[in-house]
N, C-alpha and C positions, 0 to 999 in steps of 0.2 A: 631914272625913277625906280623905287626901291618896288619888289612884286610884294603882293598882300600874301600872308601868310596865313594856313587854315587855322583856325583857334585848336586848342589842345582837349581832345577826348581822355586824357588820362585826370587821375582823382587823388592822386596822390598828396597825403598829409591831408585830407578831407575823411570827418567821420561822416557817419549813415546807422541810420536806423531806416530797420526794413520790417514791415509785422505782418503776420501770415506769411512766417519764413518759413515754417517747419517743410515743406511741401507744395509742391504749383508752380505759381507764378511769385510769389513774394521766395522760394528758396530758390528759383534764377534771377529773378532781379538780387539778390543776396551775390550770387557767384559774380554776376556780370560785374559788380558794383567793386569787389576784390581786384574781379581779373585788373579791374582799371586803375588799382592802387588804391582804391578806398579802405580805409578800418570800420568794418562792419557789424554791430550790434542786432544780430540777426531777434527777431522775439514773436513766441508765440505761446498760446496757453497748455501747450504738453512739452514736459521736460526733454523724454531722452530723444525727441526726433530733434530737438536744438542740438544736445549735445552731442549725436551722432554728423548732425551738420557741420558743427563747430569743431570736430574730430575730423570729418574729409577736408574740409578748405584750411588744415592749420597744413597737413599733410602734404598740403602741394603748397605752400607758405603764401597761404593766403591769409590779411588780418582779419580774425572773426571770435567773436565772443558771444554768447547766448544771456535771453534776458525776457524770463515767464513773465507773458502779462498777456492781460486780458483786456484789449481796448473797448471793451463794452461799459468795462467797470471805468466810470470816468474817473472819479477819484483816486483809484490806484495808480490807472493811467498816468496820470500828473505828476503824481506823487514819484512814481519812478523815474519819470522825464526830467523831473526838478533835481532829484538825487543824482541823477547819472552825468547829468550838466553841469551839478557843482562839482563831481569828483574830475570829471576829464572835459569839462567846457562844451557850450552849446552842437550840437549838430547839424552840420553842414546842409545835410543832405536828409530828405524824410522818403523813405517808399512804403505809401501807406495799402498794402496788400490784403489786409486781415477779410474777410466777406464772408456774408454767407447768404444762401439762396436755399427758400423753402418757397416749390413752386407749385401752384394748381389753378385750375380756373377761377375767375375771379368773384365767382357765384360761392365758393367754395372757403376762400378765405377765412383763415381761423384768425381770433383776434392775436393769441399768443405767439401763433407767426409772424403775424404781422407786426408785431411789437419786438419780436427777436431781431426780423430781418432789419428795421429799421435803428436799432437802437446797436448794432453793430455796423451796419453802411453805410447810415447818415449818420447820426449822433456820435457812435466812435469814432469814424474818420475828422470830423468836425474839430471836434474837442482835443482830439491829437493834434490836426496839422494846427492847431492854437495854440496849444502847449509850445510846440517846437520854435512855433514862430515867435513869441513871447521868448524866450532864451535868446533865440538872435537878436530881439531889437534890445535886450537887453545888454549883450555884450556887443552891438553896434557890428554886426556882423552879416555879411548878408548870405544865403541861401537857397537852395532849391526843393521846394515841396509839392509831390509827387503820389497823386492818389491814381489806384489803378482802378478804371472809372469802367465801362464797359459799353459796345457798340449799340446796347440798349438802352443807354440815355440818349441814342438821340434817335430811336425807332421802339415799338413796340414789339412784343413777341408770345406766342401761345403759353397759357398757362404761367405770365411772368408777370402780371399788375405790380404786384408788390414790389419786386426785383427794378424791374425798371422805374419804376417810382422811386426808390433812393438814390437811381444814378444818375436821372435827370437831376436830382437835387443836389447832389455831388457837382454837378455841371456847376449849377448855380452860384454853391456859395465856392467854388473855385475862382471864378468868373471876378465875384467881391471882394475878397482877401487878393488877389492880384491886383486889384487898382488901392487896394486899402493898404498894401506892404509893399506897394512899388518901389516907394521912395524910397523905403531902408535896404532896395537891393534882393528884397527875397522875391522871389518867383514862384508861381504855384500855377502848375498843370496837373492835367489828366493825361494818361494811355488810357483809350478804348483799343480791347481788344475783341474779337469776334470768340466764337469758340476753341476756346484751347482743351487739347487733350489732358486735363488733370483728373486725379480723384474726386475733385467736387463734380465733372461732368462726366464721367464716366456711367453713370444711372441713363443721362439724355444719348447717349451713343449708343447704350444696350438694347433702346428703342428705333429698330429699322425706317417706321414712317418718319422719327425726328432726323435721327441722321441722313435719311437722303431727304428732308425739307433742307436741316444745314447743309450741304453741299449743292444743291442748285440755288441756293443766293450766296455764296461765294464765289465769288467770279472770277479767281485764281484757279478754282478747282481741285481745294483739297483744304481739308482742317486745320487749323493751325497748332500747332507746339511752343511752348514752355522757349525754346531758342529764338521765335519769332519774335518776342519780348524782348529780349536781351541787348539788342543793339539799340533801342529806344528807348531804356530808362537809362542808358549811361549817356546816350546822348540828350537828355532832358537834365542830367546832373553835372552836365559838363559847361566849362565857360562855350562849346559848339552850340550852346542853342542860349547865348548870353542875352539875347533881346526876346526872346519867348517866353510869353507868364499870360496868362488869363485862357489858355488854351486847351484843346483835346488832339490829341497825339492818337489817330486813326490806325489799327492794328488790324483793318476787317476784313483782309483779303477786297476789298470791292463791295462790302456788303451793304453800305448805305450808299454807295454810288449811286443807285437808282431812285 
């Protein structure tokens, strides 16, 4: 009897689109996505932090290309997805990274935050992983779509209404587009991750009461980093996680365990 073999973590001859590459967590899912032989279309709405990106990963020969866009603006959004499809063919692979979090008590909520926060981490993730998905059923291809969803859709948090309100919602229409694009082969998860040490949270850690609330509900006992990601979106893009779609890919340290 022949032994089973592990499935293949490498990416090779597979593109990727990554947005909210510039920095964070979408510019290591960008490296991870390389390290693993992926050709990576990194994209975000400031130029030279792409191009400085796309200048380190060429440098240790890794494939990477840069590509401004704004997935708030849906239209554009499309419209480059559609262009970049017809020149070099559907995308394999989506890591939908781009977020943004404007947080305060819920008494407090302005409506034009509320209308940013949502119209970039419901609305643009949305309308992306449909774009992308639309090119595969169209070239009969199938796929792995990949939005970095966050330990706050599936608990609540101070001064975060609005934040976690789009990423329950993320939960959701992940959850429908998995059973709706099964059949063609494409896949669509979430990574929740807990808090990661980036510049979007760097404000929440300069605050002493917030950071020591975040580290007594993590029950690893220490913050997470930008490399804790990285093993988890190539494993969600690889044939290693071939029967997983409709899911959330837990990154909390322990923090919803309770």
């Amino acid at each position: 009897m022949s032994l089973p073999r592990t499935p293949s973590f490498r990416l090779d001859g597979k593109r990727a689109l990554v947005t909210g590459a510039s920095s964070g967590i979408g510019r290591a899912c960008a490296v991870a996505l390389a390290e693993a032989g992926a050709h990576v279309t990194i994209a975000a709405r400031r130029t030279k932090p792409l191009e400085t990106l796309v200048a380190e990963m060429r440098a240790v020969d890794m494939q990477a290309e840069a590509l401004v866009l704004d997935v708030a603006d849906i239209n554009a959004t499309q419209t480059a997805i559609a262009e970049t499809s017809a020149r070099n063919g559907a995308f394999d692979i989506l890591v939908n990274s781009a977020g943004l979090a404007r947080h305060s008590p819920a008494t407090d909520t302005a409506e034009d935050d509320f209308d940013a926060v949502v119209d970039l981490n419901l609305k643009g993730a949305y309308f992306l992983t449909r774009a992308v998905a639309q090119d595969l059923m169209t070239a009969g291809k199938p796929g792995s779509l990949i939005t970095i969803s966050s330990q706050m859709a599936k608990v609540g948090g101070l001064d975060r209404a609005v934040y976690s309100a789009t990423k329950h919602a993320v939960e959701g229409f992940t959850k429908s587009m998995a059973i709706e694009w099964g059949k063609a082969g494409i896949r669509v998860n979430t990574i929740c991750p807990t808090f990661i040490v980036t510049p979007l949270t760097q404000s929440t850690f300069d605050r002493p009461e917030r950071r020591t609330w975040i580290e007594s509900k993590i029950q690893l006992g220490r913050i997470g980093e930008v490399e804790d990601i990285m093993g988890g979106v190539v494993y969600l893009a690889s044939d290693a996680s071939a029967l997983i779609t409709g899911t959330a890919l837990m990154i909390d340290g322990g923090w919803t365990s309770e």
